[in-house]
N, CA, C and O of each residue as an XYZ file, in Angstrom:
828
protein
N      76.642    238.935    171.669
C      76.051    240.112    171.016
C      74.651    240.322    171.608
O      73.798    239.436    171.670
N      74.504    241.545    172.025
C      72.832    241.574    172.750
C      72.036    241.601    171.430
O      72.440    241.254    170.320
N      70.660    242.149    171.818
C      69.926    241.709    171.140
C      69.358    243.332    170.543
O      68.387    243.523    169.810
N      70.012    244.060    170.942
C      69.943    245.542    169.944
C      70.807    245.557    168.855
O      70.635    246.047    167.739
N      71.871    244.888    169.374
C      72.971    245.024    167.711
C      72.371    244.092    166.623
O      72.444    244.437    165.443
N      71.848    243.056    166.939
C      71.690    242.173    166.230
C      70.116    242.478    165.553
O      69.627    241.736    164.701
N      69.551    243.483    165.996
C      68.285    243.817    165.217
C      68.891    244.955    164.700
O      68.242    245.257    163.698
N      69.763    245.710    164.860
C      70.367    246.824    164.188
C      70.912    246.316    162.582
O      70.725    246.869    161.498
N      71.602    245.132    162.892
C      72.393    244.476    161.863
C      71.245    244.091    160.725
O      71.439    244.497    159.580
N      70.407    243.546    160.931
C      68.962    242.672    160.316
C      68.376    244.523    159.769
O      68.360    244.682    158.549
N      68.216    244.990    160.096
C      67.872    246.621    159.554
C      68.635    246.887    158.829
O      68.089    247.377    157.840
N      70.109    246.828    158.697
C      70.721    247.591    157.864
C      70.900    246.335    156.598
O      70.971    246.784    155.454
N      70.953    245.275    156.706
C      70.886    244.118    155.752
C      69.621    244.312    155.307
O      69.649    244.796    154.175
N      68.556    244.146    155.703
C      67.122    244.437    154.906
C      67.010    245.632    153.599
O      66.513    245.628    152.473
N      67.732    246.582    154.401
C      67.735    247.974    153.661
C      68.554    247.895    152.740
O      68.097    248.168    151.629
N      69.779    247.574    152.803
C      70.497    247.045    151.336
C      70.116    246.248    150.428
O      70.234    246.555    149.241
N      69.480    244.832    150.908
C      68.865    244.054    149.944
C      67.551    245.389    149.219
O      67.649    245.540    148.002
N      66.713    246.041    149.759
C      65.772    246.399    149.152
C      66.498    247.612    148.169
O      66.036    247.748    147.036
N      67.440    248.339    148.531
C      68.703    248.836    147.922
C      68.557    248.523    146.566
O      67.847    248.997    145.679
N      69.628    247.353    146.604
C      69.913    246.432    145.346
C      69.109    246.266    144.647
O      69.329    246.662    143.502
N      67.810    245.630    144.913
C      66.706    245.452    144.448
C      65.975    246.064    143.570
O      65.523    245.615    142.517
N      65.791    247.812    144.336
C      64.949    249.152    143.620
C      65.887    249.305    142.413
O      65.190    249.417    141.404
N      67.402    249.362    142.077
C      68.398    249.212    141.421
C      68.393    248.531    140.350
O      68.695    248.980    139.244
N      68.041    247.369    140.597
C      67.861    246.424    139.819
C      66.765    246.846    138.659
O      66.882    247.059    137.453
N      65.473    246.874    139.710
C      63.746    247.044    138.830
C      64.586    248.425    137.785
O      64.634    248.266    136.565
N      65.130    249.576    138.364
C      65.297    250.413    137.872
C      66.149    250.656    136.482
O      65.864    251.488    135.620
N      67.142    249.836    136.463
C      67.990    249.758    135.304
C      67.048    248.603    134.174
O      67.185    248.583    132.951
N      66.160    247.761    134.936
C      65.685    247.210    133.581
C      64.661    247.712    133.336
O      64.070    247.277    132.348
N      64.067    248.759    134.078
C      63.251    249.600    133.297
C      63.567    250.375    132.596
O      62.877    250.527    131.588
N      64.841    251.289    132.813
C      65.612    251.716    132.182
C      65.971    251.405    130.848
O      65.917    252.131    129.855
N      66.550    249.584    131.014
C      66.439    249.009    129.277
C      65.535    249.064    128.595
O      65.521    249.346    127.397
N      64.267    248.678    129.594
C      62.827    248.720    128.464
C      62.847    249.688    127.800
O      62.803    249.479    126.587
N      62.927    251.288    128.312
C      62.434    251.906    127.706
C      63.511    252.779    126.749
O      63.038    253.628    125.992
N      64.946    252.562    126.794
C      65.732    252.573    126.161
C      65.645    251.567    124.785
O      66.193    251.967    123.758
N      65.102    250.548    124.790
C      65.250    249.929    123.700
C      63.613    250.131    122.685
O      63.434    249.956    121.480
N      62.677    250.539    123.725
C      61.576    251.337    123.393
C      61.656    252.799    122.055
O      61.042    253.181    121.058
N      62.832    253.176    122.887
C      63.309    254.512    122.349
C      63.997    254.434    120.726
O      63.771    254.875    119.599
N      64.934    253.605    121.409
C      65.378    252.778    119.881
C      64.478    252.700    118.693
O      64.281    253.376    117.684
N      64.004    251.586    119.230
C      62.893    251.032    118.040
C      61.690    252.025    117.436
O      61.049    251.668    116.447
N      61.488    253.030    117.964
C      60.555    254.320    118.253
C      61.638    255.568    116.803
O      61.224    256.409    116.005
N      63.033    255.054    117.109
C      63.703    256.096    116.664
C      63.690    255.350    114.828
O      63.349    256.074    113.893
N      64.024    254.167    114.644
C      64.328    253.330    113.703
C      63.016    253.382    112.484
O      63.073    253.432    111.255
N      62.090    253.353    113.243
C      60.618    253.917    112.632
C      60.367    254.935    112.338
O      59.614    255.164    111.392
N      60.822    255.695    112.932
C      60.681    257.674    112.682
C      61.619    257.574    110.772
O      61.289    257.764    109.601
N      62.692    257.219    111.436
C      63.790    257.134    109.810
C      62.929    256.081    109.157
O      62.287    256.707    108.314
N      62.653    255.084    109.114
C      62.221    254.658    108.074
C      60.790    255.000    107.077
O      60.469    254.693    105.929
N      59.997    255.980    108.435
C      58.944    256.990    107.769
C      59.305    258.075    106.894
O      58.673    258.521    105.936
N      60.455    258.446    107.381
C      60.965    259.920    106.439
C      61.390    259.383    105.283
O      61.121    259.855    104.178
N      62.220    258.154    105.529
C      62.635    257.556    104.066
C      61.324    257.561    103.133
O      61.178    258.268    102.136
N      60.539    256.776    103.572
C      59.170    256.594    102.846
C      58.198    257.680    102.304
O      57.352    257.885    101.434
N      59.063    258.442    103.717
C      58.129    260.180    102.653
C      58.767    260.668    101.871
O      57.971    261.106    101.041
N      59.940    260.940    101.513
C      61.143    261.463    101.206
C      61.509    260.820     99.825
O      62.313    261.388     99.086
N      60.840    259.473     99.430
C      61.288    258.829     98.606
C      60.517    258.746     97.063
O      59.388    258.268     96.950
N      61.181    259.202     96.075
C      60.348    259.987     95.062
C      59.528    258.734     94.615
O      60.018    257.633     94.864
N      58.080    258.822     93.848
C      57.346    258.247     93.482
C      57.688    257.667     92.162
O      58.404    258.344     91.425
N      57.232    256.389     91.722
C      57.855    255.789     90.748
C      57.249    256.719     89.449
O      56.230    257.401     89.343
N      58.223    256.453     88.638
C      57.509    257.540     87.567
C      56.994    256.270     86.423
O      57.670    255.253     86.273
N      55.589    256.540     85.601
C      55.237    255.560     84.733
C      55.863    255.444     83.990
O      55.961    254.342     83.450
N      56.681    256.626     83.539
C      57.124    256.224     82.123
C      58.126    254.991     82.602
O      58.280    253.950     81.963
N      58.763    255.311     83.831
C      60.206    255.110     84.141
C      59.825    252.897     84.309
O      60.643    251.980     84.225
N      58.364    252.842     84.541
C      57.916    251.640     84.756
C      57.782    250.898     83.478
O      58.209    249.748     83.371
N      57.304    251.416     82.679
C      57.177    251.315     81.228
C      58.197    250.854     80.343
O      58.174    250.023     79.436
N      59.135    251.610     80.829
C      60.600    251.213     80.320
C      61.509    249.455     81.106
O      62.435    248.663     80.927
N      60.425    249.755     81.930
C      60.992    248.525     83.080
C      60.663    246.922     82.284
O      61.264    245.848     82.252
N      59.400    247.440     81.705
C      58.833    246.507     81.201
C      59.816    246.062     80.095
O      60.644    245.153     80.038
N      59.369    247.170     79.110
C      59.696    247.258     77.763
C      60.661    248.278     77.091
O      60.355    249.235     76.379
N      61.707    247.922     77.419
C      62.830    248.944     76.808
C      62.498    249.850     75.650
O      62.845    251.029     75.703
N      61.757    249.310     74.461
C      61.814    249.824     73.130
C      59.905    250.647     73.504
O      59.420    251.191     72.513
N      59.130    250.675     74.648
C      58.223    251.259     74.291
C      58.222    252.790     73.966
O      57.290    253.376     73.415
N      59.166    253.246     74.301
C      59.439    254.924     73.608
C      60.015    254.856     72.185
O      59.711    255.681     71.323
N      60.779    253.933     71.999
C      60.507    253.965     70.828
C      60.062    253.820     69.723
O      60.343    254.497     68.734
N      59.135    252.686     69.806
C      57.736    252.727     69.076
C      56.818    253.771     68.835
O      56.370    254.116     67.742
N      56.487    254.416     70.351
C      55.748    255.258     70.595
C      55.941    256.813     69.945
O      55.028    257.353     69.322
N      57.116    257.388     70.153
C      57.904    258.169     69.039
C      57.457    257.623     67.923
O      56.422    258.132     67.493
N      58.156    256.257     66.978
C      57.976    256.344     65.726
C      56.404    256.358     65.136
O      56.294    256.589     63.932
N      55.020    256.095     66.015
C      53.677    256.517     65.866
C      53.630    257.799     65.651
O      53.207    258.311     64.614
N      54.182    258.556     66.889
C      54.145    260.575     66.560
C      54.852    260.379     65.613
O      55.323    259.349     66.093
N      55.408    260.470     64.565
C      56.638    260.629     63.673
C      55.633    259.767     62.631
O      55.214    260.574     61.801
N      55.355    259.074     62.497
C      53.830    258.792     61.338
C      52.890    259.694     61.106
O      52.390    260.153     60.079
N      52.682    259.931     62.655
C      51.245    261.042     62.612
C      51.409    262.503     62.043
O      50.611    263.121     61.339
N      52.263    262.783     62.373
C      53.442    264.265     61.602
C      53.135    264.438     60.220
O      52.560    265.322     59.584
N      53.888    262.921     59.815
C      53.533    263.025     58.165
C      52.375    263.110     57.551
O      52.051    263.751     56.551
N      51.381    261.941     58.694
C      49.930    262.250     57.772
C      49.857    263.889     57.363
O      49.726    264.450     56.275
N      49.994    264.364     58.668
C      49.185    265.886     58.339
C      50.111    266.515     57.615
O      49.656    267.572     57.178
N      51.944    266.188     57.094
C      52.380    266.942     55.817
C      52.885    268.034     57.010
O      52.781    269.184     56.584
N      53.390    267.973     58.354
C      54.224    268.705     59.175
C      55.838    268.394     59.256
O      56.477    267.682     60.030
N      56.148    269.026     58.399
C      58.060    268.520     58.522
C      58.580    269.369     59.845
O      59.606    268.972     60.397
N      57.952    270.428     60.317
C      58.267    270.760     61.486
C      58.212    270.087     62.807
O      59.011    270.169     63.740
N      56.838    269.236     62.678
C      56.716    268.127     63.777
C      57.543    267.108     63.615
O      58.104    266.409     64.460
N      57.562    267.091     62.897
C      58.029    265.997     62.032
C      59.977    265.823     62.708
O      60.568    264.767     62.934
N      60.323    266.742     62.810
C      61.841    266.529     62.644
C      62.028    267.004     64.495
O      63.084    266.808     65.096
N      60.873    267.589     65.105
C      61.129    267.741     66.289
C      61.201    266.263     67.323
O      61.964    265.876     68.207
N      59.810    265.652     66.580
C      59.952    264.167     67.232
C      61.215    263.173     66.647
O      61.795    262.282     67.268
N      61.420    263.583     65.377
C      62.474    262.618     65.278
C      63.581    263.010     66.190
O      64.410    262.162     66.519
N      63.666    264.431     66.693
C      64.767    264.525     67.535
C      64.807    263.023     68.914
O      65.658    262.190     69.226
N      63.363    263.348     69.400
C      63.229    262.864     70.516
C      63.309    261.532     70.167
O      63.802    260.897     71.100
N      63.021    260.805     69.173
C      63.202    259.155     68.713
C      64.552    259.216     68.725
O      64.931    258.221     69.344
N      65.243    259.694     68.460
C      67.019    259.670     68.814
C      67.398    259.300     70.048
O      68.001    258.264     70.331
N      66.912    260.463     71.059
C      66.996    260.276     72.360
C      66.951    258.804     73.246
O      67.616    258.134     74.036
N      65.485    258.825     72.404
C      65.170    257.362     73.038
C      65.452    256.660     72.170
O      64.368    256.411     71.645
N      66.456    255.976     71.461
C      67.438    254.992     70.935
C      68.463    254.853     72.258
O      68.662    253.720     72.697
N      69.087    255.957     72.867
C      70.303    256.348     73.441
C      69.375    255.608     74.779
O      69.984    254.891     75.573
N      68.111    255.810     74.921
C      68.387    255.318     76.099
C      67.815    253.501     76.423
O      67.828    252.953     77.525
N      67.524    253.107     75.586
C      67.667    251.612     75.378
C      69.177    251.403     75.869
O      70.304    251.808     75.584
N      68.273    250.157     77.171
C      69.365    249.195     77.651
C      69.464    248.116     77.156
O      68.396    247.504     77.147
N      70.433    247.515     76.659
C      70.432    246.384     75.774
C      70.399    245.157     76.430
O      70.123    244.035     76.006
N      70.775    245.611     77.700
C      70.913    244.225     78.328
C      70.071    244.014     79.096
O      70.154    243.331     80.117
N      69.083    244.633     78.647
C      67.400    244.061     79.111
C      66.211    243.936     78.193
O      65.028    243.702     78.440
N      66.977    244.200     76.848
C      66.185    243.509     75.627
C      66.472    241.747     76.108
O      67.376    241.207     76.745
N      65.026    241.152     75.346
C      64.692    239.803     75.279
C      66.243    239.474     74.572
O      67.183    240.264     74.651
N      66.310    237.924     73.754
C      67.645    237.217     72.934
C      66.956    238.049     71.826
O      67.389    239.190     71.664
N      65.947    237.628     71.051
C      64.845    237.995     69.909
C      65.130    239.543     69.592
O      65.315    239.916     68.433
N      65.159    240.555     70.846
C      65.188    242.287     70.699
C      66.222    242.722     70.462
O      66.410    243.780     69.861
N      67.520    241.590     71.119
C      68.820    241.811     71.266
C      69.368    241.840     70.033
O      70.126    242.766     69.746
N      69.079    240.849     69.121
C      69.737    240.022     67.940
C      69.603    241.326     66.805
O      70.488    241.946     66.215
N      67.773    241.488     66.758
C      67.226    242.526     65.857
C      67.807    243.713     65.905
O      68.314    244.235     64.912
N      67.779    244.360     67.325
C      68.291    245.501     67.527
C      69.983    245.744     67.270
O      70.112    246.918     66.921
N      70.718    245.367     67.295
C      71.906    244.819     66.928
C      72.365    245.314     65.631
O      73.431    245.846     65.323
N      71.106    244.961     64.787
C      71.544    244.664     63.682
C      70.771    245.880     62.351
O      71.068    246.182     61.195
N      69.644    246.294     63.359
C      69.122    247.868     63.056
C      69.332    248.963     63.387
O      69.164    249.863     62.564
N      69.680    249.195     64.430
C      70.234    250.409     65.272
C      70.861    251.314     64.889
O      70.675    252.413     65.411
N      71.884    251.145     63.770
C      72.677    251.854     62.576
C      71.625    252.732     61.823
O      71.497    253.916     62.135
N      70.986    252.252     60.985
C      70.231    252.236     60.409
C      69.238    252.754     60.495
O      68.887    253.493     59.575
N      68.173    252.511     61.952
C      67.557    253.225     62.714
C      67.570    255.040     63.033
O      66.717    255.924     62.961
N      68.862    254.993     63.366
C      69.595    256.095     63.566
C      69.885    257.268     62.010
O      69.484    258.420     61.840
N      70.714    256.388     61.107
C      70.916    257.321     59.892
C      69.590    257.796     59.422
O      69.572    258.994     59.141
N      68.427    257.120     59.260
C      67.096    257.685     58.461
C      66.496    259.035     59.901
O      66.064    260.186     59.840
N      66.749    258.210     60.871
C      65.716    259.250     62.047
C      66.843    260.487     61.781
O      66.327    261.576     61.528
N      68.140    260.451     61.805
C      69.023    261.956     62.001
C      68.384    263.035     60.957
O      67.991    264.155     61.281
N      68.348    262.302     59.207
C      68.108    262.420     58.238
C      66.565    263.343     58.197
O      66.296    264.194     57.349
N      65.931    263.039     59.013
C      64.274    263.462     59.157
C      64.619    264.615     60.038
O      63.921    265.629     60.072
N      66.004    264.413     60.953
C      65.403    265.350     62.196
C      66.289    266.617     61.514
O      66.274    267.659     62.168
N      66.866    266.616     60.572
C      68.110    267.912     59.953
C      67.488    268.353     59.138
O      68.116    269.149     58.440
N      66.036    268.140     58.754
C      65.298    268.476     57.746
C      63.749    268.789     57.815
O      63.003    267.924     58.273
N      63.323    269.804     57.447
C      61.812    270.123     57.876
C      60.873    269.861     55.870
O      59.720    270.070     55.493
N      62.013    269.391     55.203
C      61.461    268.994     54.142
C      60.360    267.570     54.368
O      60.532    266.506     54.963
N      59.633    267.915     53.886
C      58.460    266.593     54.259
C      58.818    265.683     53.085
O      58.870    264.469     53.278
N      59.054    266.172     51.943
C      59.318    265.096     50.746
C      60.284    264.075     51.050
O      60.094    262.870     50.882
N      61.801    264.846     51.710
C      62.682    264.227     51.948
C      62.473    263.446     53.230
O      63.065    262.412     53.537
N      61.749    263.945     53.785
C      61.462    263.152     55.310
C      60.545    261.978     55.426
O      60.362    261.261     56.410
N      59.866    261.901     53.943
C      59.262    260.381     53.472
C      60.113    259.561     53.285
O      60.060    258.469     53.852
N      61.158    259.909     52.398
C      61.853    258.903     51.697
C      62.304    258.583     52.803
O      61.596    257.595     52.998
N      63.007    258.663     53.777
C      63.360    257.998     54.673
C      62.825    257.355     55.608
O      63.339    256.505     56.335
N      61.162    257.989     55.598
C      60.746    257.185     56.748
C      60.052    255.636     56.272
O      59.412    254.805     56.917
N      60.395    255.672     55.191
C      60.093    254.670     54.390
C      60.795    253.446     54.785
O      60.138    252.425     54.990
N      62.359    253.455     54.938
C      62.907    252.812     55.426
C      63.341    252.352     56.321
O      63.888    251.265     56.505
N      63.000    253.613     57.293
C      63.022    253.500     59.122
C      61.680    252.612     59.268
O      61.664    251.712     60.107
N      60.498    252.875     58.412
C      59.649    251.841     58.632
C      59.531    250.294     58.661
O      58.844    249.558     59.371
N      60.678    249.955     57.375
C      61.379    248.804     57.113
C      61.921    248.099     58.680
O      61.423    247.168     59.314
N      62.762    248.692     58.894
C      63.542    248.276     60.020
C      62.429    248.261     61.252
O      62.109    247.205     61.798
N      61.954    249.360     61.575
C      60.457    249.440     62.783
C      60.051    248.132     62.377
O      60.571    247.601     63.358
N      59.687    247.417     61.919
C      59.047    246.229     61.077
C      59.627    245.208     61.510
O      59.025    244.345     62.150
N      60.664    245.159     61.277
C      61.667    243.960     61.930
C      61.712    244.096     63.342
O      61.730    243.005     63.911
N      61.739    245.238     64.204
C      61.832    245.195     65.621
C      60.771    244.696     66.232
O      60.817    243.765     67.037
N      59.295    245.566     65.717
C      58.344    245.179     66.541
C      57.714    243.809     66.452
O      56.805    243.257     67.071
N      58.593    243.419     65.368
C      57.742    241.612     65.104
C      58.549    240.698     66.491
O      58.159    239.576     66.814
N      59.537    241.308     67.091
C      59.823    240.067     68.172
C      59.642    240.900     69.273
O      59.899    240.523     70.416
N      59.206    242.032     68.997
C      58.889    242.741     70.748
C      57.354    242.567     71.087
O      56.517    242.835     70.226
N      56.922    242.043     72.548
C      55.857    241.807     72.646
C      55.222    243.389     72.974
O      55.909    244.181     73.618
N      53.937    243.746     72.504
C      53.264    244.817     72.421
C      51.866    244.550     73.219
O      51.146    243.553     73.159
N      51.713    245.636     73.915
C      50.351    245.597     74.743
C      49.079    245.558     73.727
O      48.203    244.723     73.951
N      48.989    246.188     72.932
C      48.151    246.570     71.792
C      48.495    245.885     70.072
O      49.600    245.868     69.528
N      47.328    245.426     69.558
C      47.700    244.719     67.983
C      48.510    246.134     67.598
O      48.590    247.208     68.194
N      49.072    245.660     66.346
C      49.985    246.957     65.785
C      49.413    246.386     64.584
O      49.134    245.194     64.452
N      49.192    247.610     63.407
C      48.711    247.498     61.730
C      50.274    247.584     61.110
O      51.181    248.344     61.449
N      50.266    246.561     60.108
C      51.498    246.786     59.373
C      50.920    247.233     57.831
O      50.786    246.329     57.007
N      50.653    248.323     57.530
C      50.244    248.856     56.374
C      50.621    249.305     55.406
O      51.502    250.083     55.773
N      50.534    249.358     54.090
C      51.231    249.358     52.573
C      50.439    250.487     51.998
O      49.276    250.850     52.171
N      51.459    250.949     51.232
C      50.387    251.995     49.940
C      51.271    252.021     49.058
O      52.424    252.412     49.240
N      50.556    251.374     47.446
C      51.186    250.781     46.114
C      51.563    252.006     45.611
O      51.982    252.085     44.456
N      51.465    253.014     46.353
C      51.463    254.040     45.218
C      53.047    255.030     45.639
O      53.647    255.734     44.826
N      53.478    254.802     47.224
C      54.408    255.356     46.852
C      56.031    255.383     46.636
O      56.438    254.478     45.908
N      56.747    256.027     47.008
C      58.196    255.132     46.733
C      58.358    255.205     44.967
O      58.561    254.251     44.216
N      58.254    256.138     44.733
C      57.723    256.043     42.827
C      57.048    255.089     42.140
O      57.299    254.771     40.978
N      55.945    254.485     43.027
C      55.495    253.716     42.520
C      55.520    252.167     42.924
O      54.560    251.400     42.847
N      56.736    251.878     43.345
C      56.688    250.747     43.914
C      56.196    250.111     45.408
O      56.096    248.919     45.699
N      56.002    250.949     46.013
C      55.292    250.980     46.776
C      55.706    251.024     48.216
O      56.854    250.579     48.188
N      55.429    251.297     49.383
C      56.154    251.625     50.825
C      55.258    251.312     52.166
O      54.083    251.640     52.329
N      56.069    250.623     53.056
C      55.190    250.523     54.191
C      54.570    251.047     55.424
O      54.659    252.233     55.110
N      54.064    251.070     56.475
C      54.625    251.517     57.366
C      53.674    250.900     58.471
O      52.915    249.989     58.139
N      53.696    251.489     60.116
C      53.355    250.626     60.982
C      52.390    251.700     61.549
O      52.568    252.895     61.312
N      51.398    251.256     62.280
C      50.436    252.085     62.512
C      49.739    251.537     64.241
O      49.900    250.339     64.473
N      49.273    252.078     64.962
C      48.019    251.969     66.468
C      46.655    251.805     65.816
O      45.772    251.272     66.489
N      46.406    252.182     64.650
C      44.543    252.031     64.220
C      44.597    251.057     63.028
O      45.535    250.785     62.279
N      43.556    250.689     63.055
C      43.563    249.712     61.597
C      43.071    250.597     60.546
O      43.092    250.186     59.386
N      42.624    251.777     60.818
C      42.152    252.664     59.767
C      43.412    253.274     59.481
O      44.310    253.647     60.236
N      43.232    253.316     57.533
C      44.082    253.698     56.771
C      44.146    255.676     56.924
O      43.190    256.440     56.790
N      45.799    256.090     57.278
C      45.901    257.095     57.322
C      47.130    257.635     56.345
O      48.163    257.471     56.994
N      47.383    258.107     55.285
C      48.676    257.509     54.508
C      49.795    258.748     54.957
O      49.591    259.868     54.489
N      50.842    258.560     55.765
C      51.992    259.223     56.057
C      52.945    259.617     54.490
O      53.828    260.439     54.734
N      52.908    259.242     53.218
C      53.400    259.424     51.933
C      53.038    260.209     51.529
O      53.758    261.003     50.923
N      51.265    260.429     51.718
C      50.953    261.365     50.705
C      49.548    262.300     51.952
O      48.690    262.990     51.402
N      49.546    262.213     52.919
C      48.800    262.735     53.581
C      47.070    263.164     53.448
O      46.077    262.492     53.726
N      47.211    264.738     52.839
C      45.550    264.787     53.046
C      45.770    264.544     51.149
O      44.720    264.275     50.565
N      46.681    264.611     50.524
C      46.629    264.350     49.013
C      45.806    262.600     48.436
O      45.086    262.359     47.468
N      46.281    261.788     49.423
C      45.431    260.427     49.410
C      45.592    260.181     50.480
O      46.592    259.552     50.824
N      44.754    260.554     51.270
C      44.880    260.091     52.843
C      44.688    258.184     53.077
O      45.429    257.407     53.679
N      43.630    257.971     52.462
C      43.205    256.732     52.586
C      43.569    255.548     51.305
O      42.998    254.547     50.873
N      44.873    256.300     50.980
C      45.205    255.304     50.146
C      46.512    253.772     50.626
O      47.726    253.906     50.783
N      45.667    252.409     50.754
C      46.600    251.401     51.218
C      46.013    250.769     51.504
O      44.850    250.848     51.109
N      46.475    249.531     52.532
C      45.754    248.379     53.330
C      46.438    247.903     54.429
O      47.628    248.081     54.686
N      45.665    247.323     55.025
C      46.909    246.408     56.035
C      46.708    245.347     55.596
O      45.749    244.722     55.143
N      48.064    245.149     55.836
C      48.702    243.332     55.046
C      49.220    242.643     55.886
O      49.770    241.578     55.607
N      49.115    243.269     57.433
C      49.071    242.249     58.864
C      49.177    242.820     59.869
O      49.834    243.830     60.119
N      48.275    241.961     60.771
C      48.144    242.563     61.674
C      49.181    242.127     63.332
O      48.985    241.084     63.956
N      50.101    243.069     63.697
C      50.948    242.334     64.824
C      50.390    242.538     66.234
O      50.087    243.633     66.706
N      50.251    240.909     67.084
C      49.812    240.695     68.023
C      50.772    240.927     69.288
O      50.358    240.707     70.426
């Protein structure tokens, strides 16, 4: 073989290896920036998710906590009603204390919330319907008299952010006298309103 073919041959072998080579760099740059792209794309969606994704709602946290805090919170408006002698307020919130019975999950009450609730819930229900079918305030005592009873038994095993007043007034119930549960330690009387506003006591206070 002279010595032109054989530098011809060494040229065209050089040029293929560098061939292969540019080929090579090229497809794994190719991956880089394909998997660049990827990961670029995976982030884009998980931003939109994050924008896209509704904000926790407090109440909805609240409930997370404490199943029964709407309904406490209701049966306070539904006290406060009576002080002022509103059977109209009065029977609108008891609507909504209904509501929120219905939406207590039971199976995220404590053993203690479970047992109580169980065993009030009936009960709960007949006095609040009773208040909410009626804009009579007279009649909407007598019952809350006894929804207070039961409120009484619940909130003693539910833990509460705030002391709660458990307060009495001798005077009504014909006399024998009736309880109820209160947010202030100041006497406000839901029985007899602005007629004896400040007639009662608290006879304990729940922690």
């Amino acid at each position: 073989m002279n010595l032109l073919s054989k530098l011809t041959k060494t040229i065209v072998l050089l040029l293929a290896i560098f061939s292969c080579g540019a080929k090579i760099k090229s497809a794994n740059t190719e991956s880089v920036n394909n998997s660049v792209t990827i990961k670029t794309a995976v982030v884009d969606v998980q931003s939109q998710q994050n924008l896209h994704k509704p904000k926790n709602d407090p109440n909805e946290i609240s409930q997370e906590i404490n199943q029964l805090k709407s309904v406490f919170n209701y049966y306070f408006e539904l006290k406060d009603a009576l002080v002022k002698s509103d059977g109209k307020a009065a029977s609108a919130i008891a609507e909504k204390l209904l509501i929120s019975y219905k939406a207590v999950q039971m199976k995220k009450l404590t053993n203690e919330e479970h047992i109580v609730w169980m065993k009030v819930m009936k009960d709960l229900a007949f006095d609040t319907e009773n208040i909410e079918e009626t804009k009579d305030v007279k009649n909407q005592r007598q019952h809350f008299n006894t929804l207070s009873d039961n409120m009484y038994l619940l909130i003693k095993v539910s833990k509460q952010e705030t002391a709660t007043y458990y307060q009495h007034c001798p005077m009504a119930n014909k006399g024998k006298g009736a309880n109820w549960l209160s947010k202030e330690s100041s006497i406000k009387n839901p029985y007899y309103g602005a007629q004896m506003l400040n007639c009662g006591k608290t006879i304990e206070t729940i922690k």
